[in-house]
Backbone as a chain_set.jsonl record, in Angstrom:
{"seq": "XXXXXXXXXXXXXXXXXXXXXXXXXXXXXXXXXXXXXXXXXXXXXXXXXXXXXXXXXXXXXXXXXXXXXXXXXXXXXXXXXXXXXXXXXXXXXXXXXXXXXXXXXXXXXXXXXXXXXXXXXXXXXXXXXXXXXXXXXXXXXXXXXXXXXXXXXXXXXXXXXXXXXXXXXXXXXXXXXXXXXXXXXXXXXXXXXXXXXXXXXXXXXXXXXXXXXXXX", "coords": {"N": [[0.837, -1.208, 0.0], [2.054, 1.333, 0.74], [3.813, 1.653, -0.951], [2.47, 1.979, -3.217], [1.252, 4.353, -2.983], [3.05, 6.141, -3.011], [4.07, 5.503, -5.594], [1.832, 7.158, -6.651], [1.999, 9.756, -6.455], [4.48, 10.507, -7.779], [3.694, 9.465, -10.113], [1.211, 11.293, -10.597], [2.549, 13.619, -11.129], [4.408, 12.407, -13.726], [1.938, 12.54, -15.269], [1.571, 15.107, -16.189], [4.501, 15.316, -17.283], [4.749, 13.811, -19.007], [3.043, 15.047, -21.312], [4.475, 16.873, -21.828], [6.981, 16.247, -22.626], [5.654, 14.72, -25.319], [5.115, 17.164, -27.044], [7.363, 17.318, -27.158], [9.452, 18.94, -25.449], [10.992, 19.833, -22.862], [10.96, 19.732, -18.759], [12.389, 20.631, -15.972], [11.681, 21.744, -13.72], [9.371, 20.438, -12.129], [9.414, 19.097, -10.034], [10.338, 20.667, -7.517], [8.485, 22.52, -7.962], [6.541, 20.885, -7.216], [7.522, 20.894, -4.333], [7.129, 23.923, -3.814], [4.467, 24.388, -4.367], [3.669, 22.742, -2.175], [4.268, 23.652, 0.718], [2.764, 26.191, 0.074], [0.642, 25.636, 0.481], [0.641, 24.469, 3.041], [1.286, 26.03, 4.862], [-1.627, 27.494, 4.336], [-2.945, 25.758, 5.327], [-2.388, 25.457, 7.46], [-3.417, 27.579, 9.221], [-6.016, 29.665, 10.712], [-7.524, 30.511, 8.484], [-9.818, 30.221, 5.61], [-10.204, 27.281, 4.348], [-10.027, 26.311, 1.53], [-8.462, 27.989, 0.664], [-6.304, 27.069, 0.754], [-6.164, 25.387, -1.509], [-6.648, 27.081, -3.451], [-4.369, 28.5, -3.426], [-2.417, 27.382, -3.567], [-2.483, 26.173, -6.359], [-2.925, 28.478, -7.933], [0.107, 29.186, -7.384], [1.307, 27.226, -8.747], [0.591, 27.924, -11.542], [1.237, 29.73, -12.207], [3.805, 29.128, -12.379], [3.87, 27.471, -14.472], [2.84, 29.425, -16.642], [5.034, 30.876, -16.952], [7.388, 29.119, -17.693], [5.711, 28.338, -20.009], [5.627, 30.473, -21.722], [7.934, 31.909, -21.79], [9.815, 30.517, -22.164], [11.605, 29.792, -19.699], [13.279, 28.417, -17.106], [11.879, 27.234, -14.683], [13.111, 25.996, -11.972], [15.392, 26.761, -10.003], [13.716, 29.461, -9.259], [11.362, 28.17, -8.4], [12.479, 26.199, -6.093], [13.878, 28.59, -4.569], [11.784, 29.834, -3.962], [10.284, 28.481, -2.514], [11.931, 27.955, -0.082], [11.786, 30.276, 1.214], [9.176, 30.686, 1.656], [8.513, 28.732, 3.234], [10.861, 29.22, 5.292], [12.671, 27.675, 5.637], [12.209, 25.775, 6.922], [10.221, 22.852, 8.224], [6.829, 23.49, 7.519], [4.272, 22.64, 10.002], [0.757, 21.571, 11.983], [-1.288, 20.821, 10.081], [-4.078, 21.029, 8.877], [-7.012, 18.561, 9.592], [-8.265, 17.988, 6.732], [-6.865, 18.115, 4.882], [-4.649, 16.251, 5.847], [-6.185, 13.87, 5.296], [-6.423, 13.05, 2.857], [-4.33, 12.546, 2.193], [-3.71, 10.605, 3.619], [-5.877, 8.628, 3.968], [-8.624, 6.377, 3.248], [-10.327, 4.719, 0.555], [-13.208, 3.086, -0.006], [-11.379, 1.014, 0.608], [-9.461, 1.989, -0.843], [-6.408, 3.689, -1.267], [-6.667, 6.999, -1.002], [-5.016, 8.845, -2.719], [-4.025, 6.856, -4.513], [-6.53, 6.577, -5.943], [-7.215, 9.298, -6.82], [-4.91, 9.539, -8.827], [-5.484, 7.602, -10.562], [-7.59, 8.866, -11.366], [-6.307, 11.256, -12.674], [-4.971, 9.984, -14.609], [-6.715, 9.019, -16.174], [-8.309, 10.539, -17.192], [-6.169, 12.476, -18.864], [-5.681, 10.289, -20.715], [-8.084, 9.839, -21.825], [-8.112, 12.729, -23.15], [-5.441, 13.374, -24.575], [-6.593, 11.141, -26.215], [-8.95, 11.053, -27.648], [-9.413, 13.882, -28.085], [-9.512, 17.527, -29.478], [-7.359, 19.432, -28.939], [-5.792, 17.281, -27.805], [-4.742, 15.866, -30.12], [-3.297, 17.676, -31.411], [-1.384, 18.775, -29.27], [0.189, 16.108, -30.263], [0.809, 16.165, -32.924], [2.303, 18.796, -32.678], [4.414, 17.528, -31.301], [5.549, 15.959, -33.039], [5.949, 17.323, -35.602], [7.047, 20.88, -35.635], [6.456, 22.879, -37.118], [5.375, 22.202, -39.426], [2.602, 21.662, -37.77], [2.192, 24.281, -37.622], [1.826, 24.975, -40.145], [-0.899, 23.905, -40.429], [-2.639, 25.311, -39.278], [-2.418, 24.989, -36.478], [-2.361, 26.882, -33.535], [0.861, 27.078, -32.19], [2.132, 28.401, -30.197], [0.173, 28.975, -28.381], [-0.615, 26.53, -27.589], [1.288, 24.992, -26.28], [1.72, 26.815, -24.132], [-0.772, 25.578, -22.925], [-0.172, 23.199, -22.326], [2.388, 23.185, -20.371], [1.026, 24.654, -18.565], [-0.815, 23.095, -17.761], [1.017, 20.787, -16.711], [1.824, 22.019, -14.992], [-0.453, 22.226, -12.927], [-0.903, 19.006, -12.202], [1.48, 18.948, -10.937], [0.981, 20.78, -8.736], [-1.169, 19.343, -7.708], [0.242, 16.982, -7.082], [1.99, 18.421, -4.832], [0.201, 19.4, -3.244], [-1.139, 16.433, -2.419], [0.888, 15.529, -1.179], [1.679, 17.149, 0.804], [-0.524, 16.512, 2.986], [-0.065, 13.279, 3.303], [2.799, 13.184, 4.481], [1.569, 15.023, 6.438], [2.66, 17.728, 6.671], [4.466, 21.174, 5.528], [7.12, 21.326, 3.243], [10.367, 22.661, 1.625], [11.21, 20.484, 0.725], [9.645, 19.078, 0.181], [9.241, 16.304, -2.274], [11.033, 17.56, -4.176], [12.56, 15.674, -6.178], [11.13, 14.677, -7.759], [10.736, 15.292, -10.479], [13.347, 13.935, -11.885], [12.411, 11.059, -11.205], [9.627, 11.27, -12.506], [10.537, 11.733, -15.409], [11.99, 9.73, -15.679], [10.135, 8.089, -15.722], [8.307, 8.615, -18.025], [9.855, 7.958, -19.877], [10.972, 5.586, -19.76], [8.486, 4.119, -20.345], [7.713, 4.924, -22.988], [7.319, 7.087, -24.166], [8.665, 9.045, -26.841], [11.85, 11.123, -26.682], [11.69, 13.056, -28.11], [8.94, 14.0, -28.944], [6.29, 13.385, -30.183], [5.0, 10.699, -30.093], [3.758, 8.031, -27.889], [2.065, 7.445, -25.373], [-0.533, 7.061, -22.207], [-0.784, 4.786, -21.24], [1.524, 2.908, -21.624]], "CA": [[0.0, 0.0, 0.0], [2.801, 2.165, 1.048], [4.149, 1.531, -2.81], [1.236, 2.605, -4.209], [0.655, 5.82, -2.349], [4.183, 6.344, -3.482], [3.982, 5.59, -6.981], [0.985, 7.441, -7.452], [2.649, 10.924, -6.628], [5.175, 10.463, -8.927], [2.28, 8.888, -11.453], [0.372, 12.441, -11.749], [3.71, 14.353, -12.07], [4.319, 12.176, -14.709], [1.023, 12.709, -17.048], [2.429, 16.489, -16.859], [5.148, 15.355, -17.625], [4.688, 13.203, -20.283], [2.489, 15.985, -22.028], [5.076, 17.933, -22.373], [8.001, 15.826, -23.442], [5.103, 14.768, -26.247], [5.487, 18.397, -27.849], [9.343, 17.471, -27.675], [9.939, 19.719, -24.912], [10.997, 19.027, -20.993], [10.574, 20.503, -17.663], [12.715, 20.144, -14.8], [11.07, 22.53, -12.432], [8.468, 19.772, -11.838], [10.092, 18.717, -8.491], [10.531, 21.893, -7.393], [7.141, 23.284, -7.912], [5.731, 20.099, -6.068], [8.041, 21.369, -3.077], [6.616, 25.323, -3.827], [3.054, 24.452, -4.004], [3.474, 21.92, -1.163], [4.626, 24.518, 1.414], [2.254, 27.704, 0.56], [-1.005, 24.526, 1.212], [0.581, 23.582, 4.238], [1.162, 27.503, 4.925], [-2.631, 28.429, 4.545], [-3.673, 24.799, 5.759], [-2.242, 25.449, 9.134], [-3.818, 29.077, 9.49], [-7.057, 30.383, 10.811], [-8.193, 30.623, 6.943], [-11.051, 29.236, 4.762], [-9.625, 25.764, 3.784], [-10.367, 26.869, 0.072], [-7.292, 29.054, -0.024], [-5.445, 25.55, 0.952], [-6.058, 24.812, -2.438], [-6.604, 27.825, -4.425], [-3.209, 30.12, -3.351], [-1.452, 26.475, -4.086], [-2.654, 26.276, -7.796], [-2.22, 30.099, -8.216], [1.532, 29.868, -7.687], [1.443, 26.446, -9.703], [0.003, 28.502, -12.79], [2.132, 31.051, -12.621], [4.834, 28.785, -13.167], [3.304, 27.071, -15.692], [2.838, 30.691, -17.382], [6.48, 31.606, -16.716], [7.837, 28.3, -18.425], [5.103, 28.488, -21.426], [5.737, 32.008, -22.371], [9.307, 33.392, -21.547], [11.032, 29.574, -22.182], [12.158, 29.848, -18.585], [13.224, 27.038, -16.565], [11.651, 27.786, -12.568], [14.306, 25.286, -11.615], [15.873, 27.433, -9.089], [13.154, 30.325, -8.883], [10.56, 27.274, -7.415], [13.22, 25.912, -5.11], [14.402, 29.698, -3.607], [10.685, 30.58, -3.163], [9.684, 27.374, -1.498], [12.89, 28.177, 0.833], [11.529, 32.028, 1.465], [7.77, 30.579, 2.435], [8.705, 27.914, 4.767], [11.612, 29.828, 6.153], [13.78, 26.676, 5.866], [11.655, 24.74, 8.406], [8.815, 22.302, 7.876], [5.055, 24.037, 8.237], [3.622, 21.775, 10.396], [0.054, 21.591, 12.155], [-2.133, 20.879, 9.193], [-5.672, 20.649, 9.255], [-7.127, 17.145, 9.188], [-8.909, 17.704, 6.023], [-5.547, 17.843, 3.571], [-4.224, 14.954, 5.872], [-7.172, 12.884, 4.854], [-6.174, 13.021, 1.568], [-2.801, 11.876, 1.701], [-3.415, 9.349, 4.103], [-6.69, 7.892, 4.087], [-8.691, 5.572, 2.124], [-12.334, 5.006, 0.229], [-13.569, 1.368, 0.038], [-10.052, 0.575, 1.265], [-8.443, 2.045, -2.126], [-6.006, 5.034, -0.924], [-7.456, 8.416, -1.501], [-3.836, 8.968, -3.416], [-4.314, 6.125, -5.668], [-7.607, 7.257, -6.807], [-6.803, 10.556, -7.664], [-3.87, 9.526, -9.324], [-5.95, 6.671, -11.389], [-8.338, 10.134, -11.951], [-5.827, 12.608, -13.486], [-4.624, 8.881, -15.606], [-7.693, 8.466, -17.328], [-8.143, 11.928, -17.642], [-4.941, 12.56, -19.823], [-5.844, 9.414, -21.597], [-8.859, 10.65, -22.788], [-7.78, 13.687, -23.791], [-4.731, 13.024, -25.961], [-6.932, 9.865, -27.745], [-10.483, 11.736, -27.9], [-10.163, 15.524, -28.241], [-8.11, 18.236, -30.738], [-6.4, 19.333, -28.231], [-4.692, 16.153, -27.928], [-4.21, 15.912, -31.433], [-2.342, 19.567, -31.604], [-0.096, 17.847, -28.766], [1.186, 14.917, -31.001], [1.166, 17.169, -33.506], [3.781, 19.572, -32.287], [5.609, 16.449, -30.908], [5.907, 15.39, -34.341], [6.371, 18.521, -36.483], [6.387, 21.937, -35.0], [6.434, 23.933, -38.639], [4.22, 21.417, -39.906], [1.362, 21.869, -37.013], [1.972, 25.672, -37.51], [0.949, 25.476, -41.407], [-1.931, 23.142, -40.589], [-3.078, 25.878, -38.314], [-2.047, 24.992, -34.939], [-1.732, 27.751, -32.729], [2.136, 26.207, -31.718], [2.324, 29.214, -28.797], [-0.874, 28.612, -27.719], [-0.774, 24.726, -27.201], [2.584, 24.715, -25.851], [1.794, 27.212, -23.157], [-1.641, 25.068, -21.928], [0.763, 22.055, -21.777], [3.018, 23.666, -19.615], [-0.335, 24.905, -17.133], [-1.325, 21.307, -17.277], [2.399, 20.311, -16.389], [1.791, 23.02, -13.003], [-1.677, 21.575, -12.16], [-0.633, 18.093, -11.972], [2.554, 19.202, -10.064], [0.326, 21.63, -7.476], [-2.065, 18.076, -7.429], [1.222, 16.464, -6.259], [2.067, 19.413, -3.827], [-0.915, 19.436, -2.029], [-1.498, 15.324, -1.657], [2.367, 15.151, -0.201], [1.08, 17.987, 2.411], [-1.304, 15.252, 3.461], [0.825, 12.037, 3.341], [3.427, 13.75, 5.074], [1.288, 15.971, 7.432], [3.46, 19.401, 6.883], [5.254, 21.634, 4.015], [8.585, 21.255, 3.181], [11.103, 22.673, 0.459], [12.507, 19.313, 0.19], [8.922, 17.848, -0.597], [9.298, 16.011, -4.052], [12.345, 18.208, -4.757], [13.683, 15.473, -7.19], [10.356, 14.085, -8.215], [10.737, 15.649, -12.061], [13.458, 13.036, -12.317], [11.489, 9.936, -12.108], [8.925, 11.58, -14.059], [10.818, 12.177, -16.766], [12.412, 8.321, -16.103], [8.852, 6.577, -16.148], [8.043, 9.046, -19.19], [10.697, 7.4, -21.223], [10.964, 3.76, -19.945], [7.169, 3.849, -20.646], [7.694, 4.414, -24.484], [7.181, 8.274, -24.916], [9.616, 9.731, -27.362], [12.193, 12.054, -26.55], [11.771, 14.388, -29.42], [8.27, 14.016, -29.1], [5.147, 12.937, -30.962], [4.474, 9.361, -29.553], [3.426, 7.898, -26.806], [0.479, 7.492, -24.018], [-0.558, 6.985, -21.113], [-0.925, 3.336, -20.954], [2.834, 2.293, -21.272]], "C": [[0.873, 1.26, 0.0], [3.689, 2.397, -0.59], [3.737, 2.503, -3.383], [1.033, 3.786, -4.058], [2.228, 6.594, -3.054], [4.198, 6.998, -4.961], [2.951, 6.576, -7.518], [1.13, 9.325, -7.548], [3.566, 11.397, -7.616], [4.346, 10.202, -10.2], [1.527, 10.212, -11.941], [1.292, 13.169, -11.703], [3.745, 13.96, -12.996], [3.282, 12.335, -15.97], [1.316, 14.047, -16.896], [3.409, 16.309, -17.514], [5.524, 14.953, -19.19], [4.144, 14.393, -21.621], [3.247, 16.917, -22.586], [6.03, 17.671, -22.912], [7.4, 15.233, -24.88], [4.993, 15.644, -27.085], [6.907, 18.595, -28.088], [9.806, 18.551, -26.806], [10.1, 19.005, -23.349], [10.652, 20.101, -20.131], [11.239, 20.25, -16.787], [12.416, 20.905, -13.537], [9.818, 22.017, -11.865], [8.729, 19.947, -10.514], [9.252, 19.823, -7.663], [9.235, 22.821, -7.429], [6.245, 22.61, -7.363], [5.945, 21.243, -4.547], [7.087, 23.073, -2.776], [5.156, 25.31, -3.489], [2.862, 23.609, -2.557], [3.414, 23.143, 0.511], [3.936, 25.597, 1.389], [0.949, 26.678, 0.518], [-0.469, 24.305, 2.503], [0.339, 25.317, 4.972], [-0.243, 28.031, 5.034], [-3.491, 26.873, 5.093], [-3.385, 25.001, 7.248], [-2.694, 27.138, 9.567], [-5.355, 28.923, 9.63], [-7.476, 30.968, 9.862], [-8.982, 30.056, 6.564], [-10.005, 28.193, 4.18], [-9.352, 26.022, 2.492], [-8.886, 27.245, -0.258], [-5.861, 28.214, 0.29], [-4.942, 25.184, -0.482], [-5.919, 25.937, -3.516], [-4.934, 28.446, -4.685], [-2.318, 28.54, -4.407], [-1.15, 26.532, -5.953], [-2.306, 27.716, -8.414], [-1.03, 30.48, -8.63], [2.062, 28.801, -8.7], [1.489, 26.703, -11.335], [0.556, 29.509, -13.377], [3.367, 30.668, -12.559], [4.959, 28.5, -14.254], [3.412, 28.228, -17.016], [4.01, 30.99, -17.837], [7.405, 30.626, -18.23], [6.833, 28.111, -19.868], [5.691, 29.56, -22.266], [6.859, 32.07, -22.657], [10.337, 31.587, -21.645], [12.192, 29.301, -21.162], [12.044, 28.272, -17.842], [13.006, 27.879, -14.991], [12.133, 26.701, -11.465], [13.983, 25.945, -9.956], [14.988, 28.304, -8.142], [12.455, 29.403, -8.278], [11.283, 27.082, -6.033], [13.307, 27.369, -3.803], [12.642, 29.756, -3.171], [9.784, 29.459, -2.136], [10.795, 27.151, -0.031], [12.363, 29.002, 1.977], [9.902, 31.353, 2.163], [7.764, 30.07, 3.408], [10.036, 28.421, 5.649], [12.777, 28.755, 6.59], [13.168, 25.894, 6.875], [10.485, 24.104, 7.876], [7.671, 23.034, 8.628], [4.531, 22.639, 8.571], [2.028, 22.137, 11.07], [-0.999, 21.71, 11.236], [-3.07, 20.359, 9.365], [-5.653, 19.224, 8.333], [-7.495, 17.176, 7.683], [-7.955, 17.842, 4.548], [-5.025, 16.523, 4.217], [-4.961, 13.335, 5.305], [-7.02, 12.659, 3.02], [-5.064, 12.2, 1.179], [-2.779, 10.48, 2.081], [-5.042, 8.379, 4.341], [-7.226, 6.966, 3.037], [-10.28, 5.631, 1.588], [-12.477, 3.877, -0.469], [-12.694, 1.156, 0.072], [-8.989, 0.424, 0.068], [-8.112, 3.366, -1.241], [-5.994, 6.328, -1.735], [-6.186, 8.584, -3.175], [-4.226, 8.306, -4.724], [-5.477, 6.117, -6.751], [-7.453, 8.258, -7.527], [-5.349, 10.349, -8.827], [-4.794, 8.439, -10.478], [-6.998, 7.709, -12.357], [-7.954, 10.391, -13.05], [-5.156, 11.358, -14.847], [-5.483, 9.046, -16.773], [-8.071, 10.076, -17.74], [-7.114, 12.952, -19.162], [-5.056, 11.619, -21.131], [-6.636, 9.861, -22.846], [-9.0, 11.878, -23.75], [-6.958, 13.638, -24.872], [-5.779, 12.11, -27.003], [-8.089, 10.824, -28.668], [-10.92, 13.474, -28.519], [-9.134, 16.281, -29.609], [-7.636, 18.71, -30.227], [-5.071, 18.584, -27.932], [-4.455, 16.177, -29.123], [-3.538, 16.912, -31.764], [-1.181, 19.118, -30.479], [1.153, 16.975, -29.627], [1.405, 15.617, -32.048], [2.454, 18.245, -33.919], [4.704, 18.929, -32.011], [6.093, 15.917, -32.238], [6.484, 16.273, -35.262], [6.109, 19.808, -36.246], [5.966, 22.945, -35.888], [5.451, 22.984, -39.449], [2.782, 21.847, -39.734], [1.197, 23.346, -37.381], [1.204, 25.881, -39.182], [-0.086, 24.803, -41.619], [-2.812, 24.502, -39.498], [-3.471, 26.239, -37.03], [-1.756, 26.172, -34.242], [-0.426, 27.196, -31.714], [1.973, 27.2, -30.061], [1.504, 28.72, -27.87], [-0.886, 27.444, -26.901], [0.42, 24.767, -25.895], [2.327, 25.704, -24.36], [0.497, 26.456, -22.159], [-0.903, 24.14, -21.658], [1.895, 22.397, -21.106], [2.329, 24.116, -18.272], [-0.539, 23.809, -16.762], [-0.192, 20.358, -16.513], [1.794, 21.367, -14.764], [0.681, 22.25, -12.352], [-1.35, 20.331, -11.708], [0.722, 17.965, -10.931], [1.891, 19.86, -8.732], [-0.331, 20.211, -6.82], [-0.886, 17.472, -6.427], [1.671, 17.03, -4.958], [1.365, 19.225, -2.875], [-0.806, 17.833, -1.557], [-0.054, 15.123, -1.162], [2.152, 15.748, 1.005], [0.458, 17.095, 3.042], [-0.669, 14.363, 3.672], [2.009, 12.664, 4.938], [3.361, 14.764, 6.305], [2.24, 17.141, 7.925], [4.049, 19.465, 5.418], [6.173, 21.71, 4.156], [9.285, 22.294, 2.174], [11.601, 21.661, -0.135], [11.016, 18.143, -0.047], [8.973, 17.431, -1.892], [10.201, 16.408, -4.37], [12.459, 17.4, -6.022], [12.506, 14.333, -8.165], [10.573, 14.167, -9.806], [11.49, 14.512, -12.603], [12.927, 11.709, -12.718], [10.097, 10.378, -12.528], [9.3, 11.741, -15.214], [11.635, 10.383, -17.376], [11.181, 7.777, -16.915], [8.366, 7.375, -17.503], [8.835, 8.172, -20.181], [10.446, 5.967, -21.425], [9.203, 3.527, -20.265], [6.575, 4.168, -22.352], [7.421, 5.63, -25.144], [8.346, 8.82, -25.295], [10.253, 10.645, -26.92], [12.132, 13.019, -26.815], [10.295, 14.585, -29.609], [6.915, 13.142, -30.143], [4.163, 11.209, -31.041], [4.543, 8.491, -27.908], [2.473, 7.339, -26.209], [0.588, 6.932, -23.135], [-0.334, 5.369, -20.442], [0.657, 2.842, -21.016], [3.407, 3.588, -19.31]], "O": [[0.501, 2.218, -0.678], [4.028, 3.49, -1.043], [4.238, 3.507, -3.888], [0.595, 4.42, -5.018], [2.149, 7.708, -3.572], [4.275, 8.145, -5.401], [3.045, 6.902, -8.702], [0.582, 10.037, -8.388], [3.476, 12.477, -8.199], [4.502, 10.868, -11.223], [1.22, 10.422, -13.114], [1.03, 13.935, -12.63], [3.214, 14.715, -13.811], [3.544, 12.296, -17.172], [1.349, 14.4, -18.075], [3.51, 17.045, -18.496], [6.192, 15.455, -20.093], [4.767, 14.532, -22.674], [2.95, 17.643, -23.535], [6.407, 18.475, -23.766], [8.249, 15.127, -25.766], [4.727, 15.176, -28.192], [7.525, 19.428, -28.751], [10.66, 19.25, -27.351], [9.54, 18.022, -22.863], [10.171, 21.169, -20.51], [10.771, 19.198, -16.351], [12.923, 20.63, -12.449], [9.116, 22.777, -11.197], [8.283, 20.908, -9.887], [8.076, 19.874, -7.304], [9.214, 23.875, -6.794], [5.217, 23.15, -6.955], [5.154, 21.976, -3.955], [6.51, 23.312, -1.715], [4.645, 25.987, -2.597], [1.877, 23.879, -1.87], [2.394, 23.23, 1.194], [4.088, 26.317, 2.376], [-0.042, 27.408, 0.535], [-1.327, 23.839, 3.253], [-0.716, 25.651, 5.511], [-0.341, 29.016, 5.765], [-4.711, 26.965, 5.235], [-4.196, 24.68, 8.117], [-1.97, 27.713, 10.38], [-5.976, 28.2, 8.851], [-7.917, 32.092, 10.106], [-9.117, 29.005, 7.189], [-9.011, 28.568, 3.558], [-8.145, 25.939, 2.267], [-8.264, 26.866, -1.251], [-4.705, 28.6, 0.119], [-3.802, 24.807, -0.755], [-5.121, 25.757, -4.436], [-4.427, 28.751, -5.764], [-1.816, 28.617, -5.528], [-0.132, 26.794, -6.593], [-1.467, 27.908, -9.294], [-0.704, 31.318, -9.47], [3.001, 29.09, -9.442], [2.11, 26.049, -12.172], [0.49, 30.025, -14.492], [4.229, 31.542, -12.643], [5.791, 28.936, -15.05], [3.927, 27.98, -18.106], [4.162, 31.354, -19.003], [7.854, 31.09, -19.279], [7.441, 27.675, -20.845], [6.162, 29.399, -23.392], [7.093, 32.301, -23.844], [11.48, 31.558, -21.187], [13.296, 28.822, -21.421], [11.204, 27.376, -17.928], [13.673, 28.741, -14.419], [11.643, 26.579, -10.343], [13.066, 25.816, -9.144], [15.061, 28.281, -6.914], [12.77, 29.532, -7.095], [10.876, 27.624, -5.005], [12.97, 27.305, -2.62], [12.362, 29.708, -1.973], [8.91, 29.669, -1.295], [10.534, 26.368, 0.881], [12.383, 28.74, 3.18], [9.645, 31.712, 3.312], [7.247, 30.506, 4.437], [10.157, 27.913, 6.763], [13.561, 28.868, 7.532], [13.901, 25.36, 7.707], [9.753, 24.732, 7.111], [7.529, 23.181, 9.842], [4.371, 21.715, 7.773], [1.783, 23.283, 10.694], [-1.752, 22.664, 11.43], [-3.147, 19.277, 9.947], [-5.056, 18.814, 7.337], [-6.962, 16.209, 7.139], [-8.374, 17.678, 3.402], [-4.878, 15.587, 3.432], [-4.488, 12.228, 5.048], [-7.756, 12.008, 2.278], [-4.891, 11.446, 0.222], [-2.271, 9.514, 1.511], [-4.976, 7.363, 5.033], [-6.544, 6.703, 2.046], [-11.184, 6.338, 2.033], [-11.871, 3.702, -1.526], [-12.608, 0.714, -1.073], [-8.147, -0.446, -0.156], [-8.964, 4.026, -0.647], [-5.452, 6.582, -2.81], [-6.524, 8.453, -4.352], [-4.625, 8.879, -5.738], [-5.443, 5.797, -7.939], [-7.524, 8.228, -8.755], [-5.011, 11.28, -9.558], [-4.495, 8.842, -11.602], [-7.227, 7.568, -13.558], [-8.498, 10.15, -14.128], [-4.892, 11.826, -15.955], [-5.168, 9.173, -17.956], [-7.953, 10.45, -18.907], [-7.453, 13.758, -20.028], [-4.694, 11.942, -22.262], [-6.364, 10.114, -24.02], [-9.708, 12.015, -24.748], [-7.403, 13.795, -26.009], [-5.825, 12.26, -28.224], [-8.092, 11.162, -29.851], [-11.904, 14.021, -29.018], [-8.345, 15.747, -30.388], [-6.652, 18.891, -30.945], [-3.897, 18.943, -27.841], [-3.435, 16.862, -29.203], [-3.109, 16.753, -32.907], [-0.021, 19.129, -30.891], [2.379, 17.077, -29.663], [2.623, 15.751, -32.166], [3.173, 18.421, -34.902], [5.841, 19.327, -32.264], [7.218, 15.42, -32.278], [7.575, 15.959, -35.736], [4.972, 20.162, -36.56], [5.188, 23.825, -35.52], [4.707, 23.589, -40.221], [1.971, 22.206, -40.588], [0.028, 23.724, -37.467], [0.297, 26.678, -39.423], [-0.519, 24.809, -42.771], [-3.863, 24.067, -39.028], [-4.228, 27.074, -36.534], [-0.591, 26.52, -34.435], [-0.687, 26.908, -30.546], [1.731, 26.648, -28.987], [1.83, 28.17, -26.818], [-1.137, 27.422, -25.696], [0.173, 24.545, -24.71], [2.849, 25.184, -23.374], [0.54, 26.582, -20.935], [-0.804, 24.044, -20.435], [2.715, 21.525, -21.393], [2.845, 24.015, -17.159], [-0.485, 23.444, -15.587], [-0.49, 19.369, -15.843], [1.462, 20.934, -13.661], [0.887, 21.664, -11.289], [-1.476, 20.338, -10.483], [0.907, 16.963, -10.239], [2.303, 19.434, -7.653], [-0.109, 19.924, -5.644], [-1.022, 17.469, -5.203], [1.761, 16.272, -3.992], [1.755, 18.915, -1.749], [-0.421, 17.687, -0.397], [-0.062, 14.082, -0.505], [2.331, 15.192, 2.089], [1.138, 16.766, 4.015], [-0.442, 14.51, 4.873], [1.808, 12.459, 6.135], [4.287, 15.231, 6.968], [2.531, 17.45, 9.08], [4.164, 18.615, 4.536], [6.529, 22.186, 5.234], [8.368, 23.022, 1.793], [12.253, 21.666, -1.179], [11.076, 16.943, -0.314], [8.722, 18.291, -2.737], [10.697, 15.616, -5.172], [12.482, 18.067, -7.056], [12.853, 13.475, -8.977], [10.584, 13.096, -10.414], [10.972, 13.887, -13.528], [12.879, 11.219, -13.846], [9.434, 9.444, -12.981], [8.483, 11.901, -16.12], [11.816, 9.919, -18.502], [11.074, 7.294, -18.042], [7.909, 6.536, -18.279], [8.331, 7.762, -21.226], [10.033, 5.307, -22.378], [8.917, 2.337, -20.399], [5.495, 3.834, -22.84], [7.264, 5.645, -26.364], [9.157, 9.141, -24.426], [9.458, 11.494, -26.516], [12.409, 13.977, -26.092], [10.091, 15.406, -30.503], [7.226, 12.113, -30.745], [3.2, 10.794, -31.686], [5.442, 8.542, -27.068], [1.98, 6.452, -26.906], [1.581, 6.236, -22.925], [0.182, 5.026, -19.378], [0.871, 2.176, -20.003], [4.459, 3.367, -18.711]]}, "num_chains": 1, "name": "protein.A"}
């Protein structure tokens, strides 16, 4: 069980991840933006605040990495890391309300919360690349980026929601480690991006892009 709850943190980094090495591009500020979002949820989870802003401020600063690395071809490497330093002050936020720990660590018909959500954001991704044009403007760009652009791909466009979708799935990770772990760290996930970007490969998605899915 303890595996699984494991694997499945690393599992929805990875469908960000994958999404984005499918346009032939990487990310290594995954980690690193687990650790960032992990620390400003534990930060408004342990405060005399509406619970809400547990989840919202988290995704907020998730999105505005996402933004940073779509747009401006920035890696938030470093900038994630220093500002997940600067929130928690170098110390784990501890005293987190039960209702993020229940997430990390509990269960529902005796499947762990974790593993669900992580089997969620799976089929989720699935569907999307096979089913929508969205996904198809993905493989697309992973395949030919001057190609997709004279078929009428908006290349900017795409490339910066798959980079948001890369933050969301990283904030997702953020927050259920706050839970598991009951406090925020800088050093939560830190080095998670790597085996996301392992199980991306050994699981059969191209380096350079344009093939792939979810199922390997």
């Amino acid at each position: 069980v303890n595996m699984l709850r494991q694997i499945s943190l690393v599992g929805i980094l990875t469908m960000g991840m994958m999404l984005v090495i499918l346009i032939g591009d990487i990310d290594i500020s995954g980690g690193p933006q687990i650790a960032l979002t992990s620390v400003i949820c534990a930060y408004f989870a342990s405060r005399e605040c509406p619970l809400v802003l547990a989840f919202l401020m988290p995704l907020l600063a998730g999105l505005c990495c996402g933004l940073v690395n779509g747009v401006l071809t920035a890696n938030m490497m470093s900038v994630a890391k220093g500002l997940a330093l600067i929130v928690s002050k170098g110390q784990p936020i501890s005293g987190i309300r039960p209702e993020i720990e229940w997430l990390g660590s509990k269960k529902l018909m005796g499947i762990p919360v974790l593993v669900i959500v992580f089997i969620i954001c799976a089929a989720v991704v699935s569907i999307m690349l096979q089913k929508t044009a969205f996904g198809k403007k993905i493989y697309a760009l992973g395949g030919n980026q001057e190609a997709a652009r004279v078929c009428g791909i908006n290349v900017d466009l795409t490339r910066i929601k798959v980079f948001l979708l890369m933050s969301v799935f990283a904030t997702i990770s953020g927050i259920l480690i706050t839970g598991r772990v009951s406090s925020g760290s800088a050093t939560n996930g830190i080095e998670y991006h790597m085996d996301a970007i392992a199980s991306t490969v050994i699981g059969g998605v191209s380096m350079t892009g344009g093939s792939g899915n979810v199922m390997g």
